[in-house]
FIKOLZA-1660 file (N, C-alpha, C; in steps of 0.1 Angstrom, whole numbers, plus 5000, padded with zeros to 4 digits):
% residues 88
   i   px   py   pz ch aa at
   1 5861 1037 9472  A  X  N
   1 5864 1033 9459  A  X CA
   1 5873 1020 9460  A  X  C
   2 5883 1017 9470  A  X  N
   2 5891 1010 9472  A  X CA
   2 5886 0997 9475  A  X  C
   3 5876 0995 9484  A  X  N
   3 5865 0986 9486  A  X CA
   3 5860 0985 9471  A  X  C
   4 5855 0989 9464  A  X  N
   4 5845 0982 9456  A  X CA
   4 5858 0974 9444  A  X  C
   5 5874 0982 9441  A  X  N
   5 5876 0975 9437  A  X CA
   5 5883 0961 9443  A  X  C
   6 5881 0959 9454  A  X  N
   6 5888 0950 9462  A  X CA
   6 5879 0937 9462  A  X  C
   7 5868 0941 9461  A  X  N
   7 5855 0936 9459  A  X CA
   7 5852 0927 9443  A  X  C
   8 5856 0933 9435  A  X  N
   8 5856 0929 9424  A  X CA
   8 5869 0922 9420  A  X  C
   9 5878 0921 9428  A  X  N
   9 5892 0916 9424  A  X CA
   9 5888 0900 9432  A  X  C
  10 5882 0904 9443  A  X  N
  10 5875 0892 9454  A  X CA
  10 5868 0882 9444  A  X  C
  11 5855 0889 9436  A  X  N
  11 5844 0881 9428  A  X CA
  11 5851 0870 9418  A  X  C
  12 5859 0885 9412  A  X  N
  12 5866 0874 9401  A  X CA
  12 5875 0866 9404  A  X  C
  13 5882 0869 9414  A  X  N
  13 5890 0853 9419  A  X CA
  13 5883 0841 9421  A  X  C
  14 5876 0844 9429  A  X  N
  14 5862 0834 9437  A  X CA
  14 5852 0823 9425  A  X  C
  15 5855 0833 9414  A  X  N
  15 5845 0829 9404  A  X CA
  15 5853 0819 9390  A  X  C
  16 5859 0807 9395  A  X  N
  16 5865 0798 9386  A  X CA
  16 5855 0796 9373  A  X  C
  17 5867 0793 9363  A  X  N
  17 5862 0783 9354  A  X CA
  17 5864 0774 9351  A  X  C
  18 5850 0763 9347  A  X  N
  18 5855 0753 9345  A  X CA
  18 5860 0750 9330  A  X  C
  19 5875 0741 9332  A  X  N
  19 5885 0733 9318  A  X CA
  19 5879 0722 9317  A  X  C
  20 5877 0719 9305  A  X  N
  20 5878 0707 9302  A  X CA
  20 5893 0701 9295  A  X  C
  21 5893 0688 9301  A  X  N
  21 5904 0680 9308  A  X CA
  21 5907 0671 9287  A  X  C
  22 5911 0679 9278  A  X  N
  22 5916 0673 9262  A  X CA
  22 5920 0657 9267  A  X  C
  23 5916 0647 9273  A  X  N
  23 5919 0634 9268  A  X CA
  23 5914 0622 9262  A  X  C
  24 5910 0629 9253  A  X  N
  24 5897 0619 9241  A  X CA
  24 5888 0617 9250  A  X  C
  25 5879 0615 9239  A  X  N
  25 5863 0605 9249  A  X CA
  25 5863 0595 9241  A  X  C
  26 5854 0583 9252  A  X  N
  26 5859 0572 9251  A  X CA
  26 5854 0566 9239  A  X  C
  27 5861 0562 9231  A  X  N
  27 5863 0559 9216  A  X CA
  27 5861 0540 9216  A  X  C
  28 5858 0532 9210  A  X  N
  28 5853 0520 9207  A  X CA
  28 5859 0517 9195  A  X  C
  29 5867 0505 9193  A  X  N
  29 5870 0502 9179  A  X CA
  29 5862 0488 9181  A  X  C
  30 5855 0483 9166  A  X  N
  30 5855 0469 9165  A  X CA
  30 5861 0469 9151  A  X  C
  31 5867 0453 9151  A  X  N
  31 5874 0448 9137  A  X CA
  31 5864 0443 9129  A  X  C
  32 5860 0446 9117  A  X  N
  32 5853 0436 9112  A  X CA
  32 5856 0426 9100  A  X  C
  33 5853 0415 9096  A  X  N
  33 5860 0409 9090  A  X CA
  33 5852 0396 9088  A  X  C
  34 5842 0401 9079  A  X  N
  34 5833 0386 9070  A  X CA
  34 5831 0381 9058  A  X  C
  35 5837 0374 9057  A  X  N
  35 5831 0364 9059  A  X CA
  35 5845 0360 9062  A  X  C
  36 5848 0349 9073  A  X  N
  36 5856 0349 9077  A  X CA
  36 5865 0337 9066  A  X  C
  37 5880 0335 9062  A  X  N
  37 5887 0332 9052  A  X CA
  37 5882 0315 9054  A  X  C
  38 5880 0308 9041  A  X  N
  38 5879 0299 9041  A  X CA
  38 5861 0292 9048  A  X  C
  39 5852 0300 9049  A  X  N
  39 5841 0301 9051  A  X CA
  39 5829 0300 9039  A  X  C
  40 5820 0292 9036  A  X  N
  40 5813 0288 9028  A  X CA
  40 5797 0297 9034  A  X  C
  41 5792 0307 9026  A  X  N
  41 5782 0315 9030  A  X CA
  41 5769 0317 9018  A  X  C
  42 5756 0319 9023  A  X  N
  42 5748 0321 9011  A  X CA
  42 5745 0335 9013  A  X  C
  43 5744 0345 9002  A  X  N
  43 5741 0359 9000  A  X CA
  43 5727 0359 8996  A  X  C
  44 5721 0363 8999  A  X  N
  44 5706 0366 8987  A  X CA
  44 5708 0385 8983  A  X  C
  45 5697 0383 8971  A  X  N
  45 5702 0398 8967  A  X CA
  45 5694 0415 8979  A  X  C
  46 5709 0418 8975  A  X  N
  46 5708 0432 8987  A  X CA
  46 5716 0428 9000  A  X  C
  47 5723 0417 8999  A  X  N
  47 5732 0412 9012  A  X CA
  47 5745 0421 9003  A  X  C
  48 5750 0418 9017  A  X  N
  48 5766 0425 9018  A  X CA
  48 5771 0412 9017  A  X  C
  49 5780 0411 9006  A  X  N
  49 5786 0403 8999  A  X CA
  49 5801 0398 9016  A  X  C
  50 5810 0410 9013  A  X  N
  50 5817 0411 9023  A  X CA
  50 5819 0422 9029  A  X  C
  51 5824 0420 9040  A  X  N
  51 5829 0430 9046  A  X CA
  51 5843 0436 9057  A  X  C
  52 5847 0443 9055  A  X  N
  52 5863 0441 9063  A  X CA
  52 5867 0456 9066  A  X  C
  53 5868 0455 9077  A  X  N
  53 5878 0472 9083  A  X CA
  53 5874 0470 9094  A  X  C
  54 5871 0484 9101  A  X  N
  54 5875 0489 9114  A  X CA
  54 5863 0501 9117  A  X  C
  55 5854 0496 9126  A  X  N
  55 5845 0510 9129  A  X CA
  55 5850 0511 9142  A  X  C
  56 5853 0527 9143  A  X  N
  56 5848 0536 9153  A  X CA
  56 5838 0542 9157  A  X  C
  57 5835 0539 9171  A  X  N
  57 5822 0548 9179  A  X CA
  57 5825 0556 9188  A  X  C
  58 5820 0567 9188  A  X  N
  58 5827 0581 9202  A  X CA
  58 5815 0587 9203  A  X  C
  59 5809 0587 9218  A  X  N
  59 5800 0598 9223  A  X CA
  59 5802 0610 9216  A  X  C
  60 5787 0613 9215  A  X  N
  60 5789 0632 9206  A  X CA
  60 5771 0639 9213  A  X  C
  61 5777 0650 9213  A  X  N
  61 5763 0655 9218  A  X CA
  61 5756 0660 9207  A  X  C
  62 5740 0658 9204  A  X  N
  62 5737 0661 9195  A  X CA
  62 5726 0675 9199  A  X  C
  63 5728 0688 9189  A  X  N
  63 5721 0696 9195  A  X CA
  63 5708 0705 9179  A  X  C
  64 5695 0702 9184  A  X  N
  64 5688 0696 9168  A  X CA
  64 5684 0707 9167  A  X  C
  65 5683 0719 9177  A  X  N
  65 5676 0738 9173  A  X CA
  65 5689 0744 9180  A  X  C
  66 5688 0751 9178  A  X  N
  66 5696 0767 9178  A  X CA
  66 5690 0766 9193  A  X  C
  67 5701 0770 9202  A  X  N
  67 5701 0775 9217  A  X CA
  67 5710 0786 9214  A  X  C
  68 5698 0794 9219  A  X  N
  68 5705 0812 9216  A  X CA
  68 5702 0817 9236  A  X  C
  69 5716 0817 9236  A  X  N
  69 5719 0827 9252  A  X CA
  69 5723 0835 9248  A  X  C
  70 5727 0842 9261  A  X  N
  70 5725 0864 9265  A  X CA
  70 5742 0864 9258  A  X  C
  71 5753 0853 9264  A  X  N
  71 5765 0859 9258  A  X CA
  71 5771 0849 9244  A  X  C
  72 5762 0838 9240  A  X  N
  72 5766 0831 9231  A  X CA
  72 5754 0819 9223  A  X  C
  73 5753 0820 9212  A  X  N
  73 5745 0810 9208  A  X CA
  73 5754 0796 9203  A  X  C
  74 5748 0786 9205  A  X  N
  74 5752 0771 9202  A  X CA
  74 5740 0767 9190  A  X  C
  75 5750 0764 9182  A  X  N
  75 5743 0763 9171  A  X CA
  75 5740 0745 9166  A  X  C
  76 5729 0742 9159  A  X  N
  76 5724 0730 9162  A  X CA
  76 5737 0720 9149  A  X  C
  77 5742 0708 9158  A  X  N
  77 5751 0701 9148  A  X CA
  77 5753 0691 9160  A  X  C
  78 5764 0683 9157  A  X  N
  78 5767 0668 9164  A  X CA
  78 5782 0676 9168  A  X  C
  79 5782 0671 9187  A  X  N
  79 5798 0679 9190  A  X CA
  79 5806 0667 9193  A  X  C
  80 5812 0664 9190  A  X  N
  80 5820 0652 9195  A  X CA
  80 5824 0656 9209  A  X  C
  81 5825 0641 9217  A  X  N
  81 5833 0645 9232  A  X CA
  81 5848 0647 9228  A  X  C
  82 5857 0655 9239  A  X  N
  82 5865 0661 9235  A  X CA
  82 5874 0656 9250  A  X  C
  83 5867 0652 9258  A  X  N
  83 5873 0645 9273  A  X CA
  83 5860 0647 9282  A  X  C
  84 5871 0635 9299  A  X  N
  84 5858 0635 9305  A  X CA
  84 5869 0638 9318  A  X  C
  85 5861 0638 9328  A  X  N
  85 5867 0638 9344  A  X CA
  85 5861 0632 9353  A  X  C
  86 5869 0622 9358  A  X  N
  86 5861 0611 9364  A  X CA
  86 5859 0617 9381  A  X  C
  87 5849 0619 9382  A  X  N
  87 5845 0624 9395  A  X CA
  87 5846 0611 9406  A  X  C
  88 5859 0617 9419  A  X  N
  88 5859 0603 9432  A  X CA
  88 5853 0608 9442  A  X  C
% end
């Protein structure tokens, strides 16, 4: 009996999990800012007159059906990255 649980105290040590490492994923800003001040431009109709801010872009995983496993189902939506680990 002492074996098997020595055995099991063995597996579950042996048997890590993996963390993921919370330091954002990699995120992209661009500025935008048109028509730029003092700039003479022609619009035709359905143009974007102007425009000005700040987009953000971040990796996301997108998952489009239902993945149903034995101890958990992932259900279908957009995951944002959440960190990465740079393998050396």
């Amino acid at each position: 009996m002492s074996k098997l649980i020595l055995l099991a105290i063995i597996l579950l040590l042996s048997s890590g999990c993996a963390t993921v490492k919370y330091n954002g994923g990699d995120i992209k800003r661009t500025k935008i800012d048109y028509p730029e001040v003092g700039a003479i431009v022609t619009a035709y109709v359905g143009d974007n007159l102007v425009a000005k801010g700040t987009i953000y872009e971040s990796n996301v995983l997108v998952v489009h059906k239902l993945i149903d496993g034995i101890l958990y189902d992932i259900p279908p939506k957009k995951y944002h990255q959440l960190g990465y680990d740079l393998i050396s």
